[in-house]
C-alpha positions in Angstrom: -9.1 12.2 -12.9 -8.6 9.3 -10.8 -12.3 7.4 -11.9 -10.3 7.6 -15.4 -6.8 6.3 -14.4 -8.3 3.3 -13.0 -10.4 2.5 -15.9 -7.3 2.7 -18.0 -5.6 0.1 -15.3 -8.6 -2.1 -15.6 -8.1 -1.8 -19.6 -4.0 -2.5 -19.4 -5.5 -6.1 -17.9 -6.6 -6.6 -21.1 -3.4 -6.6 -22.8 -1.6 -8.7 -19.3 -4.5 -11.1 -20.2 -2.8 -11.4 -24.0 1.3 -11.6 -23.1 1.1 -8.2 -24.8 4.5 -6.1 -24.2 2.5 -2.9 -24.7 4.3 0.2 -23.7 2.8 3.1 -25.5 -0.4 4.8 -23.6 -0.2 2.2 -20.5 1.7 2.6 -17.5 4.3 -0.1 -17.7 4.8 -0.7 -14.1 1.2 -1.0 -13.8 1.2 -4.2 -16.0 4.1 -5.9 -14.4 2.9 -6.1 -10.8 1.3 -9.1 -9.1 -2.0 -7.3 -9.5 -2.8 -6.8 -13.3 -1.3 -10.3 -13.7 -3.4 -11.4 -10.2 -6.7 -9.9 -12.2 -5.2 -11.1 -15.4 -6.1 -14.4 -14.5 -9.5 -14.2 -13.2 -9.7 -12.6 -17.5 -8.7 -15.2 -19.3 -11.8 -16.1 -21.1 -13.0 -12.4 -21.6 -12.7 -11.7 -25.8 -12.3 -7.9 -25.1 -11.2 -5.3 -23.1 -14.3 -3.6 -22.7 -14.9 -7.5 -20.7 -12.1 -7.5 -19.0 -13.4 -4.0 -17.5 -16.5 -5.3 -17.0 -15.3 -7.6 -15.1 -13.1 -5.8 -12.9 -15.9 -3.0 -12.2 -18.0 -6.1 -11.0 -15.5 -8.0 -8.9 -12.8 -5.4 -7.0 -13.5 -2.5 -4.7 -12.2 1.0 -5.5 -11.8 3.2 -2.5 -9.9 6.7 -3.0 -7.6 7.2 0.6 -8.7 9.8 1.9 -6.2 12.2 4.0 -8.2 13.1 6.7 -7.6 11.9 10.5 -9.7 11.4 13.7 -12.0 14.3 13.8 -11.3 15.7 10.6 -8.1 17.2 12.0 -6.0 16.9 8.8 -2.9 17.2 10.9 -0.9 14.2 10.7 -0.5 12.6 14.2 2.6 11.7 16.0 3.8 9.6 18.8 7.1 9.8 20.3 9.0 12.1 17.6 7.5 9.7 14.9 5.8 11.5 12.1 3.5 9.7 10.2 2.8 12.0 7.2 3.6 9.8 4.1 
């Protein structure tokens, strides 16, 4: 479920925010990147996780990528032997 896997990333934040070095239950590569230590610092002052979600639910846009092209053709277009399915 993704709306759950990015409340658990907006949670990991919480333990960024506290130099934790949690690795059970959170998605170490998660809490190392620029992001979560990005959003980490915008958190400093929250006193909880539940917060430091708050916060992020309020401040940064979630969009899911969708795989569709131009007219709905989910085809993945190509230009000159180029194939741009990732």
């Amino acid at each position: 479920n993704v709306k759950q896997k990015v409340r658990d990333h907006f949670s990991e934040v919480w333990y960024v925010t506290r130099g934790m070095d949690v690795t059970v239950n959170t998605d170490e590569t998660f809490m190392k990147s620029s992001f979560a230590q990005h959003v980490a610092g915008h958190c400093t002052n929250c006193q909880s996780s539940d917060e430091v979600v708050r916060w992020c639910v309020k401040n940064i846009k979630v969009e899911k990528i969708s795989r569709k092209f131009c007219g709905g053709d989910t085809t993945p277009p190509t230009e000159k032997g180029k194939n741009f399915e990732f």
